[in-house]
N, C-alpha and C positions, 0 to 999 in steps of 0.2 A: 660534917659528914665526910667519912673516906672517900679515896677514890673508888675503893671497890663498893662500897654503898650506892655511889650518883652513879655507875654502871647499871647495876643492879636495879635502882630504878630507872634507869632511863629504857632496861630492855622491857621493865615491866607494861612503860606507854607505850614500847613498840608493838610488844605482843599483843595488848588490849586493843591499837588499833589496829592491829594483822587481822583479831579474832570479828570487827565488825564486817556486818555484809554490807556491797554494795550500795544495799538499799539505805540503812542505816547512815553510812558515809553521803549518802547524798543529800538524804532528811534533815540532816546535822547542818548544810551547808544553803538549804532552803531554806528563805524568807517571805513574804510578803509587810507588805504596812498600808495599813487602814488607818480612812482618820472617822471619828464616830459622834456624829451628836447626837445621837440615842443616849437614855441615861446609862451610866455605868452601870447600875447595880443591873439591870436589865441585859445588857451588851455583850458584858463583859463571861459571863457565861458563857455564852452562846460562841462565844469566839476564844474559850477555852475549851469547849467542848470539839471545835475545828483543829485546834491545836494538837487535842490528844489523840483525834480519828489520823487526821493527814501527816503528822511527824514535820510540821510545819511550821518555824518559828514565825507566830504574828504580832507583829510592832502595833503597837496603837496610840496613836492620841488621839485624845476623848475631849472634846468641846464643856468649856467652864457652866454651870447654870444661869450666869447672869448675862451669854452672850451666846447663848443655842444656837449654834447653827452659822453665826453671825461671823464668828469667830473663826471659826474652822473654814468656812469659804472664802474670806480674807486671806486667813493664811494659802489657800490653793491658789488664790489670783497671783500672789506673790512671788510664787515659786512655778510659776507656768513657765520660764524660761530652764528651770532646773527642777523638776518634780521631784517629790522625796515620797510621795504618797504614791499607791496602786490604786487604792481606792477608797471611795467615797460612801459613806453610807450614813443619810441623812436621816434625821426625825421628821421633817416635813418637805414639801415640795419644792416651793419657791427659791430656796436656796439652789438648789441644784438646777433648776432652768436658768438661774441668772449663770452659772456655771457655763450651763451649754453655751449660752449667747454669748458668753465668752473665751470659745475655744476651750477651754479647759478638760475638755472630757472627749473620753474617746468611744465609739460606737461598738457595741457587744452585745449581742444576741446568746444568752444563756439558754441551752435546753430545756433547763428548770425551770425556764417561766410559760411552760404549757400548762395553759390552765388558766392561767392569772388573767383577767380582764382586758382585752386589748387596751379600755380606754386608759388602763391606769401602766400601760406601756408607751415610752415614746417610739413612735414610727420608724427612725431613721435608729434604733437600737442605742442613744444616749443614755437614757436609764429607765428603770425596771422597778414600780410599787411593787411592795409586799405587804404585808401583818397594817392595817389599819388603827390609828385613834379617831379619836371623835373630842370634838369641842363640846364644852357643855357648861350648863350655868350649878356651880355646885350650893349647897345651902345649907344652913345650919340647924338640925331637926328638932332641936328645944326649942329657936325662937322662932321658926316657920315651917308649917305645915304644909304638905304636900300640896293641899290645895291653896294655899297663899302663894306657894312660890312664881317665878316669873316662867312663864312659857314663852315667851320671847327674848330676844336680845333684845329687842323694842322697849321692852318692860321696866329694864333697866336705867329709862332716862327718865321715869314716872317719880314725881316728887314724892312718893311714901317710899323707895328707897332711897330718898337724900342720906347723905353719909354712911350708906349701908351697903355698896358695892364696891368689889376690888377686883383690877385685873392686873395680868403685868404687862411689865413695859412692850410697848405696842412692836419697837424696832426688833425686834427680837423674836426668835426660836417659832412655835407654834400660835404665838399671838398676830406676827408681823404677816405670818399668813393668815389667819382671819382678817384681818383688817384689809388685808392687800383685796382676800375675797369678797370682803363688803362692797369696797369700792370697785369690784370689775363688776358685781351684781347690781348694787344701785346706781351706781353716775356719782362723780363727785358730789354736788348738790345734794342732793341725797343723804349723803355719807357723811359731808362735812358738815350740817347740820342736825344728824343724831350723833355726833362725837362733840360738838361745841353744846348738846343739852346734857349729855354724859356729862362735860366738866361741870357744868352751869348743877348741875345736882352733885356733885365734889366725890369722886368715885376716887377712889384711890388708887395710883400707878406706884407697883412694887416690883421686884425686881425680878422674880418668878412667880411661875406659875403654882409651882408648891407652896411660897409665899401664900397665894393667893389661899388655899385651900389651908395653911394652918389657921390663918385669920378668922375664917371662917368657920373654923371646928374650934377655936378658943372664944369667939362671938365677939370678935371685935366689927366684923362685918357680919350680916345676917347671909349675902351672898356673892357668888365669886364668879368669874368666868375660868373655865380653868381646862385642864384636860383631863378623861379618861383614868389616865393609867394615877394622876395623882389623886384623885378623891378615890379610884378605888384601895390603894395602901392606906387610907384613913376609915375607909367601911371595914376593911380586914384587922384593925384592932378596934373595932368596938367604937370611934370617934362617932357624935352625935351627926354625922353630915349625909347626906343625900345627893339627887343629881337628875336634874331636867333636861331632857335633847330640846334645845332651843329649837323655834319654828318649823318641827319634825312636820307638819301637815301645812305648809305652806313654803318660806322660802328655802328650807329645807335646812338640813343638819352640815354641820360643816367636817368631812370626812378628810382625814391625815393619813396618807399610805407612808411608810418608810419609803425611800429612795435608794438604790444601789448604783454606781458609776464605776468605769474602769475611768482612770485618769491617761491623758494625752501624754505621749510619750514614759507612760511608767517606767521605772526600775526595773520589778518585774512581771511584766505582763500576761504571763500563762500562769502564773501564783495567781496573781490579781481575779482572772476570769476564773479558776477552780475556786476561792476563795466565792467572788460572787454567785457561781451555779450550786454553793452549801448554802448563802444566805437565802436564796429563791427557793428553797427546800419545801416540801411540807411539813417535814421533820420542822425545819427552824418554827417557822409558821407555830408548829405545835407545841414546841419551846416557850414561846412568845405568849399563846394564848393562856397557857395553863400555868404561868408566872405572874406576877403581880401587876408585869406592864398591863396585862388581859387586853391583849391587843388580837385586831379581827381578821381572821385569816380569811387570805384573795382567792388562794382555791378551794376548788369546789371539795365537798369530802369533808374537809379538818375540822372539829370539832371544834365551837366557839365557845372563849371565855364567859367564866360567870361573872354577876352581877354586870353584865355589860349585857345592854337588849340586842338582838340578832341584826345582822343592816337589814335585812327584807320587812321590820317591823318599824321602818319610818323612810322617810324621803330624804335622800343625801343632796345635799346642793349642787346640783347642778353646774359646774365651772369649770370653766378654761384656764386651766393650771398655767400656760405659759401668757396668757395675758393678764394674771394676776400677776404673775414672776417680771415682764416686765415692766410692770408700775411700783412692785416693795419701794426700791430707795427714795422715787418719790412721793411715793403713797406715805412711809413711815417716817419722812423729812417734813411732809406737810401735817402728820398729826401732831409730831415733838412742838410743832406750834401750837398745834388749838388747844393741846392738854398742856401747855407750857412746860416740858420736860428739859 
C-alpha cells in the first residue's frame, strides 16, 4: 500500500472515531466480568441480552458440569488477593456463604431486590436470591407409574429400588447442597445412616445431575435425584420421564435461589452493581421462568414457569442456608467416605 493510501486510511479511523458520541466511546471502553455456574445455555442469554441494553462488554467464565459451582469458588478463593472477577452469580447457595465466611465478597444492596423475600436476602447485603429451583426425585414413566414412584428421599434407600437409583456426585453443584441440607435438618446420625443404606442398596454416583436424568429417560435407572430445570428439557421433547417433590407435606422440598455477589475489592465495581440490579430484574426473573431453566420467580407479580408446580402448592424446607454452607467441605468430605467416591 502507498503512502497516500495508509493516509487515507488512517484519516478514515480518525474520522470514524471523530464521528462516535461520547457515549459510545465510553461503552466501547466498559467492562464488567462475571463468573457463572448457572448453566450456560440458560445464562448466557440473559447476559447477552445486558450486553446489547447497557453497551457493556461482559467477560464471563462459566463453571464446568462436573464441578458446579465448586469450581468457580475455588477459583474466587484464589484470587482474593488480586480479583479478576466483579461478580458472582451462583446456581445454588452454599457456595456463596462459604464465600462470605471467607472475606471474598463485598456487601451491596440493589434497588432491584424490592420485593424478593427478606429471608432469601443476606442481612448485612452479602448476597441477593433470585429465580428459584427445586430438587426432585425424577422417574422414568414406562417403567414407574405415578403412583409407584418414591415420595420421599427416604424411599430411596427401600430395597425395591436396589440398583434403581442415581444421583450425582454429592461434592458438587446443587447436589453438595442437599446433602449439606440433610445434614443441617437431620443431625449427623440421622444423615450418616440413610446415606450408608443409599450405598448398602448400590445407587449410583455420576458425575451430574443431567447424567442423572439421561439414565433415567434411557431406563438404565428407573429413578434419579436431580433438578428442576434438567428433567424439565427432557419432558419438553417428549422423553418418557416425570417428577416427584420429595417430602412436599413433611420435611419439605428443598428450594435453590440463584445467588448474586459483588466481589471484594472488584475491578469494576459500579459495572459489577448495574450488572447485579439487571440480574435482580423482574424482567430477568421472567427470562428465566419462561426458558427451559423454568426457574421460580422471588417477586411477587412474575408469572411462573410451566410444568414446574407453584412454591405456595407445597412446603419448601425449611433451612439455615449458612449453617448448611458452613458444614459443605465437611459434610461432602464425610460422605466421599460412606459412598466410597
Amino acid at each position: 500500500m502507498g503512502r497516500a493510501s495508509l493516509l487515507a486510511a488512517a484519516s478514515i479511523v480518525v474520522v470514524a472515531a471523530a464521528c462516535r458520541s461520547p457515549e459510545e466511546a465510553q461503552n466501547e471502553s466498559r467492562s464488567v466480568t462475571v463468573y457463572v455456574s448457572t448453566d450456560r445455555v440458560f445464562s448466557e442469554p440473559v447476559l447477552q441480552e445486558y450486553e446489547r441494553r447497557s453497551g457493556v462488554r461482559v467477560n464471563v467464565a462459566y463453571d464446568t458440569e462436573e464441578t458446579k459451582s465448586t469450581g468457580l469458588a475455588n477459583r474466587l478463593l484464589a484470587e482474593t488477593n488480586r480479583p479478576q472477577a466483579d461478580v458472582f452469580w451462583s446456581n445454588e447457595p452454599v457456595r456463596t456463604l462459604v464465600l462470605k465466611s471467607r472475606e471474598v465478597l463485598a456487601p451491596y444492596r440493589s434497588p432491584s431486590a424490592q420485593g424478593i423475600p427478606a429471608v432469601l436476602m443476606d442481612p448485612d447485603g452479602y448476597w441477593t436470591g433470585f429465580s428459584a429451583r427445586i430438587r426432585v426425585i425424577a422417574y422414568n414413566t414406562t417403567l414407574v407409574s405415578l403412583e409407584e414412584a418414591p415420595r420421599s428421599v427416604w424411599d430411596l434407600a427401600d430395597p425395591r429400588w436396589k440398583g434403581q437409583v442415581a444421583m450425582a456426585d454429592p461434592r458438587f453443584g446443587s447436589t453438595s447442597f442437599h446433602v449439606a441440607a440433610l445434614y443441617a435438618q437431620l443431625g449427623d446420625a440421622k444423615a450418616d445412616d440413610f446415606f450408608r443404606r443409599l450405598k448398602a442398596n448400590q445407587v449410583r454416583v455420576v458425575d451430574s445431575n443431567s447424567t442423572v436424568r439421561d439414565l433415567v429417560v434411557r431406563g438404565e435407572v428407573k429413578v434419579g435425584l436431580t433438578d428442576t430445570d434438567d428433567v424439565n428439557v427432557a419432558v419438553e421433547s417428549g422423553a418418557p420421564v416425570g417428577m416427584v417433590l420429595p417430602d412436599k407435606d413433611s420435611l419439605g422440598v428443598p428450594v435453590m435461589p440463584n445467588m448474586v455477589s459483588l466481589i471484594a475489592n472488584a475491578p469494576h465495581p459500579e459495572e459489577g452493581q448495574k450488572l447485579i440490579d439487571y440480574l435482580l430484574s423482574p424482567d430477568v426473573e421472567r427470562q428465566l421462568a419462561e426458558s427451559e431453566a423454568v426457574q421460580i420467580p422471588l417477586h411477587a407479580g412474575v408469572p411462573g414457569p410451566k410444568n414446574i408446580p407453584p412454591i405456595d402448592s407445597f412446603t419448601p424446607m425449611t433451612l439455615d442456608y449458612a449453617k448448611a454452607a458452613a458444614r459443605v467441605e465437611e459434610v461432602t468430605a464425610r460422605l466421599a467416605t460412606i459412598l466410597g467416591l
